[in-house]
Structure formats: structure tokens, C-alpha cells
DSSP file (Angstrom, degrees, kcal/mol; ACC not computed):
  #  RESIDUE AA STRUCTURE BP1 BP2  ACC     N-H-->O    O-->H-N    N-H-->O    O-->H-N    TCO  KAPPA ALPHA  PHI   PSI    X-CA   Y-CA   Z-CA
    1    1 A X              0   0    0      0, 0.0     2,-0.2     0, 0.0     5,-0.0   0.000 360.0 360.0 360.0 130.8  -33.7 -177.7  -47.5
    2    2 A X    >>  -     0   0    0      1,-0.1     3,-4.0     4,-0.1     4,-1.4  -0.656 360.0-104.6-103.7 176.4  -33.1 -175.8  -50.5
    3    3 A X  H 3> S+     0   0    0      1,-0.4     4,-9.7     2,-0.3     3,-0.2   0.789 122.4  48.4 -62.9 -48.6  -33.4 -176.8  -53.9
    4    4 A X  H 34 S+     0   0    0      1,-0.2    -1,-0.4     2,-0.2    65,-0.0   0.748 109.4  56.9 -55.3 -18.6  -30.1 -177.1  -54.9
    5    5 A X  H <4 S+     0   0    0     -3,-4.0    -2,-0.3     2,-0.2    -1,-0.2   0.490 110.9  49.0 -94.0  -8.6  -29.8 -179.4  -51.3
    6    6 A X  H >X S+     0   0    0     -4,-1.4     4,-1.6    -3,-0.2     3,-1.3   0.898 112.1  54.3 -68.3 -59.4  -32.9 -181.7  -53.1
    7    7 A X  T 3< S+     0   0    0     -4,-9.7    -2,-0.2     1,-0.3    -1,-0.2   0.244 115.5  29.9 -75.7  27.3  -30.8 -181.7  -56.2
    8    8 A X  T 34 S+     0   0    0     -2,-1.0    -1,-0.3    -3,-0.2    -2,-0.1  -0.169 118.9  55.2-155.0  30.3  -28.0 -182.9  -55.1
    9    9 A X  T <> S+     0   0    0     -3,-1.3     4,-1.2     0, 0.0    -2,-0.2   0.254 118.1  40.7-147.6 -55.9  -29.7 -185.2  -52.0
   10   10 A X  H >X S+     0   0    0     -4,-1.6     3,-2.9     1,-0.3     4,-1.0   0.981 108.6  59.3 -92.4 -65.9  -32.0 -187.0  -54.9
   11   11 A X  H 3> S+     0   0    0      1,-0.3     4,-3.5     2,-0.2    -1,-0.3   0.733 105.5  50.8  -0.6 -74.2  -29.0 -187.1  -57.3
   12   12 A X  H 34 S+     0   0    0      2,-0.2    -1,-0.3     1,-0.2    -2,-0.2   0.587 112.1  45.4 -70.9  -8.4  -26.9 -189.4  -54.6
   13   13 A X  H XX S+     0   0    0     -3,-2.9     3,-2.2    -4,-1.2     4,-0.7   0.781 115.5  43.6 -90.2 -59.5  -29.5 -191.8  -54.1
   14   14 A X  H >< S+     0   0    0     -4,-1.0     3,-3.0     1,-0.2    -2,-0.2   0.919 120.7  42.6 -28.0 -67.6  -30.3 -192.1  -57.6
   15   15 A X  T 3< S+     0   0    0     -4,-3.5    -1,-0.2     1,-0.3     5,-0.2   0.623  99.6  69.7 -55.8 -11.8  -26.6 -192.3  -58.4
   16   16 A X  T <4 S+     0   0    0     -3,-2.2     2,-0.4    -4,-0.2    -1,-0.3   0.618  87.3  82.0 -88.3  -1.0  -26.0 -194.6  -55.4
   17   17 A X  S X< S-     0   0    0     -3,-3.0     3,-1.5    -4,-0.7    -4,-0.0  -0.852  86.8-125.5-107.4 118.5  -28.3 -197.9  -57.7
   18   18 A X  G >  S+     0   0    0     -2,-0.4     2,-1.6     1,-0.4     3,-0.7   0.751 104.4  56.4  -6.3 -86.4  -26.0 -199.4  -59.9
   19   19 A X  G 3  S+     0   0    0      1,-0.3    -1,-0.4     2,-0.1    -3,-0.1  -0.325 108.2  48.8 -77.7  39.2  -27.5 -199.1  -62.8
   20   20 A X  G <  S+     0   0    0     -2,-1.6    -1,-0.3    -3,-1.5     3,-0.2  -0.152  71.4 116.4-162.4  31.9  -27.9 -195.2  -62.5
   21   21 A X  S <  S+     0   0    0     -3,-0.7    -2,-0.1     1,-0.2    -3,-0.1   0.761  89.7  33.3 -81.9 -14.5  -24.1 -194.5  -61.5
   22   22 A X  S    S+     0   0    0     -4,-0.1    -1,-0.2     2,-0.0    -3,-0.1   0.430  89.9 139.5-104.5   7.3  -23.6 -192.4  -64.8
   23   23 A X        -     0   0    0     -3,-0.2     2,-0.2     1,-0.1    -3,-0.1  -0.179  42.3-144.4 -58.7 157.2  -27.4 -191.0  -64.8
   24   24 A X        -     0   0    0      0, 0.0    41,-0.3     0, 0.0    -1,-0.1  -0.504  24.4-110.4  -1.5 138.7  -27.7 -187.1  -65.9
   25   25 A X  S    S+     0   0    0     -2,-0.2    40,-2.2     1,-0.2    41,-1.0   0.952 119.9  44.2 -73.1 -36.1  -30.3 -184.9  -64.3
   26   26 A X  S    S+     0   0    0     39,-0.2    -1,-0.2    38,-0.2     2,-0.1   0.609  93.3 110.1 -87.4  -6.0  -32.1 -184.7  -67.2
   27   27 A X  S    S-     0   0    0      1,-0.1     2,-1.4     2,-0.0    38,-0.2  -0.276  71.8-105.9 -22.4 105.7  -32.0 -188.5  -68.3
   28   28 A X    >   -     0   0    0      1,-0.2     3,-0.8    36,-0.1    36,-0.3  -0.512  17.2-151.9 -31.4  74.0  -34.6 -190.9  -68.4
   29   29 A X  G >  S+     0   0    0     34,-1.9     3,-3.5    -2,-1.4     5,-0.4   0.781  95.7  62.9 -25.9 -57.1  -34.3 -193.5  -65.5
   30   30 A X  G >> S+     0   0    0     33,-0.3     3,-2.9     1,-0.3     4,-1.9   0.918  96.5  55.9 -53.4 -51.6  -36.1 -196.0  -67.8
   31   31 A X  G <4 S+     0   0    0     -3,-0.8    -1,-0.3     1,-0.3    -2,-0.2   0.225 101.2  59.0 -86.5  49.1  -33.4 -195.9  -70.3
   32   32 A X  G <4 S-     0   0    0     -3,-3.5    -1,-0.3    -2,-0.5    -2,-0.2   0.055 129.8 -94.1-103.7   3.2  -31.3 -196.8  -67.7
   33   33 A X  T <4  +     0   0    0     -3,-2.9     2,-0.2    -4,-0.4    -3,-0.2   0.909  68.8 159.8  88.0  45.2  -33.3 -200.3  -66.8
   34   34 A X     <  -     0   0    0     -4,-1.9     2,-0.3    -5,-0.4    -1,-0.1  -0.743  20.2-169.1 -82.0 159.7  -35.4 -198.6  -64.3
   35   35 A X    >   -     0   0    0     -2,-0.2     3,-0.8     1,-0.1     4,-0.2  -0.784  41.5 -98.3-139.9 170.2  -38.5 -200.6  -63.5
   36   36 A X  T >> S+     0   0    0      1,-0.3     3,-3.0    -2,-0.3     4,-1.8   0.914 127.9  59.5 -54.3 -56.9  -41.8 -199.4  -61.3
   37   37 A X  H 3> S+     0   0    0      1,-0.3     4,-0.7     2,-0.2    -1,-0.3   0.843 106.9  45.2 -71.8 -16.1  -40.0 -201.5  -58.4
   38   38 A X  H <> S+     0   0    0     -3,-0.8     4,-0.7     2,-0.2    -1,-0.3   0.536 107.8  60.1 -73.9 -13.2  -36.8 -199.1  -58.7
   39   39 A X  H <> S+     0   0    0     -3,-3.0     4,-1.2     1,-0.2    -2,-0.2   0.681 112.7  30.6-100.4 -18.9  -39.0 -196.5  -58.8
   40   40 A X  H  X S+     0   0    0     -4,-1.8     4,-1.4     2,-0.2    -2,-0.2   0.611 112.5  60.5 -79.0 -22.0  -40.5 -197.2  -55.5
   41   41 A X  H  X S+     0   0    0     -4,-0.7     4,-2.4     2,-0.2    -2,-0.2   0.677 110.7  45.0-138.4 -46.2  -37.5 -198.5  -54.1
   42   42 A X  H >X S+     0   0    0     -4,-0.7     4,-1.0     1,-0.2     3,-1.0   0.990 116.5  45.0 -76.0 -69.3  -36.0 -194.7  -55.0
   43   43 A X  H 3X S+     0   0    0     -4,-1.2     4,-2.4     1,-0.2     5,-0.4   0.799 107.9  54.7 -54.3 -43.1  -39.2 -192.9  -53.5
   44   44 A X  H 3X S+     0   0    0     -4,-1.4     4,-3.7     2,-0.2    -1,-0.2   0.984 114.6  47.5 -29.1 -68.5  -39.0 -195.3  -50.4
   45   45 A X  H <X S+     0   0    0     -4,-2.4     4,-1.4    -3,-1.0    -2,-0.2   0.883 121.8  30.3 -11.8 -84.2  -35.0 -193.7  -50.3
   46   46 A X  H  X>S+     0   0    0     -4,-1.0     4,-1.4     1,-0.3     5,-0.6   0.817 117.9  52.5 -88.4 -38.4  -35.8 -190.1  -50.7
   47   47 A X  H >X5S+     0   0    0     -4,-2.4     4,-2.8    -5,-0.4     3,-0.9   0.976 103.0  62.8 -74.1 -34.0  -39.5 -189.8  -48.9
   48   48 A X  H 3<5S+     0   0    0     -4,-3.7    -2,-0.2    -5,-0.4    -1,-0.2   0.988 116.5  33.0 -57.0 -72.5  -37.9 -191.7  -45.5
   49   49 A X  H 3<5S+     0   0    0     -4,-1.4    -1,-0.3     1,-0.2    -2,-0.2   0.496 118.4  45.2 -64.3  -6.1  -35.5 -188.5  -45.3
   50   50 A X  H <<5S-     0   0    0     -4,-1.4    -1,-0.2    -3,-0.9    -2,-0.2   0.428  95.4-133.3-122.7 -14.4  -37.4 -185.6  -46.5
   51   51 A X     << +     0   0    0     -4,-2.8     2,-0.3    -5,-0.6    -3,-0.1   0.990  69.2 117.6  75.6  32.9  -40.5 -186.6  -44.4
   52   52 A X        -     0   0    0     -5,-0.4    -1,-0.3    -6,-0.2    -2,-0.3  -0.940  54.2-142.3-162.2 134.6  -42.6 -185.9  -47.8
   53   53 A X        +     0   0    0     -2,-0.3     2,-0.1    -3,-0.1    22,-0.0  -0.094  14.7 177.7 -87.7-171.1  -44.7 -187.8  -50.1
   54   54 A X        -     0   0    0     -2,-0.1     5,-0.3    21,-0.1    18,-0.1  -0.347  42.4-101.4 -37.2  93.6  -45.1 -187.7  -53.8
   55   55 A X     >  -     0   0    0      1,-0.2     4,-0.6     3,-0.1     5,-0.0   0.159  16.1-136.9  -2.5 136.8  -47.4 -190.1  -55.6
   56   56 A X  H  > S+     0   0    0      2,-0.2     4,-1.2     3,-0.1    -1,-0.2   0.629 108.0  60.6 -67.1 -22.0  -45.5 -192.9  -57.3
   57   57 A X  H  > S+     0   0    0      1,-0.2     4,-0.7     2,-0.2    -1,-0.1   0.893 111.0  48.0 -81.3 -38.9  -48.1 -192.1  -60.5
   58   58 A X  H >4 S+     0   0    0      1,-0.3     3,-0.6     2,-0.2    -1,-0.2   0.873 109.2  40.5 -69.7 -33.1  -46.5 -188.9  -60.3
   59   59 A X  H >< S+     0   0    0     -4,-0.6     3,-0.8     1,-0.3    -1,-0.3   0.541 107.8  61.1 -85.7 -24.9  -43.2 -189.3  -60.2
   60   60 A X  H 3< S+     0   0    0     -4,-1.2    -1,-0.3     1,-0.2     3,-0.3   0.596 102.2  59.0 -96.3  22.8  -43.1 -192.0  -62.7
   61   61 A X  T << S+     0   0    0     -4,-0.7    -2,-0.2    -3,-0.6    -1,-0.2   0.649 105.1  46.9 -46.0 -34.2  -44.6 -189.3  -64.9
   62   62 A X  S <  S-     0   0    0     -3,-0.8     2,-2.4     2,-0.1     6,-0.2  -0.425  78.8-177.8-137.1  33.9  -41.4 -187.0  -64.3
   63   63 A X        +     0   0    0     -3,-0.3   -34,-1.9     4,-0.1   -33,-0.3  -0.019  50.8  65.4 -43.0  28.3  -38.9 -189.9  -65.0
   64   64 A X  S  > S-     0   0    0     -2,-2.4     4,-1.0   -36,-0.3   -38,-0.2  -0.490  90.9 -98.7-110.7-160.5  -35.5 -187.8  -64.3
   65   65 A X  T  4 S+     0   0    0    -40,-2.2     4,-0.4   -41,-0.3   -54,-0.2   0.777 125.3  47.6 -92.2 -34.0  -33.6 -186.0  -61.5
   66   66 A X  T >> S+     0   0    0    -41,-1.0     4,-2.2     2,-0.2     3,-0.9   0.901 105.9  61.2 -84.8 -50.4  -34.9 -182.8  -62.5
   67   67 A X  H 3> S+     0   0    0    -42,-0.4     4,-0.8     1,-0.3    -1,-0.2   0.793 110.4  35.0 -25.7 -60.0  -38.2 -184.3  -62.7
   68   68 A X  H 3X S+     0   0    0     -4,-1.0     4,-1.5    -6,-0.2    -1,-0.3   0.475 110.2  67.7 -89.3  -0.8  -38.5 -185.4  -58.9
   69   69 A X  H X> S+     0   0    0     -3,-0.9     4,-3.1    -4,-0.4     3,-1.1   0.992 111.3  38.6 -31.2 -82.4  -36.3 -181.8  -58.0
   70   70 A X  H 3X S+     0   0    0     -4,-2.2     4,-1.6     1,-0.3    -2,-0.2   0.616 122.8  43.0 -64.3 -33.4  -39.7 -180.3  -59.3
   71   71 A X  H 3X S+     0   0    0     -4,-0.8     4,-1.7    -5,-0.2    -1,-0.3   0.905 113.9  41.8 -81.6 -25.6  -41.9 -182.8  -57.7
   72   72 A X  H <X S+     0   0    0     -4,-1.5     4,-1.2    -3,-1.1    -2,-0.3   0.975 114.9  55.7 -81.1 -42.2  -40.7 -183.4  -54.5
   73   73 A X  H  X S+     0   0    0     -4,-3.1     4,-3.2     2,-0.2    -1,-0.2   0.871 107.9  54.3 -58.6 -28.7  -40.1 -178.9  -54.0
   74   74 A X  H  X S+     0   0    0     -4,-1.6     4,-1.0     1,-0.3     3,-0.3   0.946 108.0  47.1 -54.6 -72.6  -43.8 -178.5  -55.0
   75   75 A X  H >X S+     0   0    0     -4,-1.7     4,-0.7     1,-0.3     3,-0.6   0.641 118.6  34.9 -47.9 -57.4  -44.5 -180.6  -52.5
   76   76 A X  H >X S+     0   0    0     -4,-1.2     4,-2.9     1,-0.2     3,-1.7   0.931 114.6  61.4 -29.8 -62.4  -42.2 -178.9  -49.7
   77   77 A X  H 3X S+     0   0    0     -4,-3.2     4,-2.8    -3,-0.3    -2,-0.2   0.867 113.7  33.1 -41.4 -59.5  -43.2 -175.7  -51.4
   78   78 A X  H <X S+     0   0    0     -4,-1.0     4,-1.1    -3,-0.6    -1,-0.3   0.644 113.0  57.4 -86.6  -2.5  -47.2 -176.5  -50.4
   79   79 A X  H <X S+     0   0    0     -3,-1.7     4,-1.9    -4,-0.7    -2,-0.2   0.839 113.0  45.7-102.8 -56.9  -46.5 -178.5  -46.8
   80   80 A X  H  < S+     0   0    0     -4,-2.9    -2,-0.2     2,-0.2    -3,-0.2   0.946 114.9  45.6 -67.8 -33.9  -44.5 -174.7  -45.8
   81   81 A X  H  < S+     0   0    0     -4,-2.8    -1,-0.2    -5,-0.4    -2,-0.2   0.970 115.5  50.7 -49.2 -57.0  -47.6 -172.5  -47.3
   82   82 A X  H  <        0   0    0     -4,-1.1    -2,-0.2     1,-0.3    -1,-0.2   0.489 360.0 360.0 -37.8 -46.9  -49.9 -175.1  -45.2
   83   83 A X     <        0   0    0     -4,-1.9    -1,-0.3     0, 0.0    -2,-0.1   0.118 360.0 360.0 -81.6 360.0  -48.0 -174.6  -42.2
């Protein structure tokens, strides 16, 4: 998958939760009403399909779209060195 197919894969699940139907990539999910459980609820989402983890500590570090772009490609990025 390539980056632009993250950013536009994690985009539509954000965008698909109500309360993130206008969200921005670079936007803060909290000052949208995100909570910890939305923020698991999203990682649940996006890790079931890309078959890759991210910490939850991390990700609510990186509280955008661009944010979990960067976290989840690392991650791809070090699973394909690994490999």
C-alpha cells in the first residue's frame, strides 16, 4: 500500500465517525470530541485491515490523519525491512 493509499484508507475511516465527517488531515481529533475509546475504536478500524499494530500511547500522541499516515507507514516501512 502506498502512502497516499494509507492516507486516503485512514482518512475514510476517520471521516466515516460522525463526529469527524468534516475532520482535516492536520486537525486534532480531540477538538473534534474524540475520546481514548474513539481512539481505539479507530485503531481497532484501521489495524483489522492493514494487518499492523501501532501502540494506542502512540497514536494518541500523533492526534491527526497525518499523524497516524506517519505512524502506521513507519510501521509498514520496518515490518518490509524485517521481512
Amino acid at each position: 500500500m502506498s502512502e497516499q493509499e494509507l492516507r486516503t484508507y485512514i482518512a475514510e475511516v476517520f471521516r466515516a465517525k460522525p463526529i469527524m465527517e468534516s475532520i482535516n488531515e492536520d486537525d486534532d481529533f480531540f477538538d473534534f470530541g474524540a475520546s481514548s475509546l474513539t481512539v481505539v475504536d479507530l485503531q481497532l478500524d484501521i489495524e483489522d485491515k492493514l494487518g499492523v499494530t501501532v501502540s494506542t500511547s502512540e497514536l494518541m500522541k500523533q492526534p491527526s490523519i497525518n499523524g497516524w499516515v506517519a505512524a502506521y507507514a513507519e510501521k509498514i516501512s520496518q515490518q518490509a525491512s524485517a521481512a
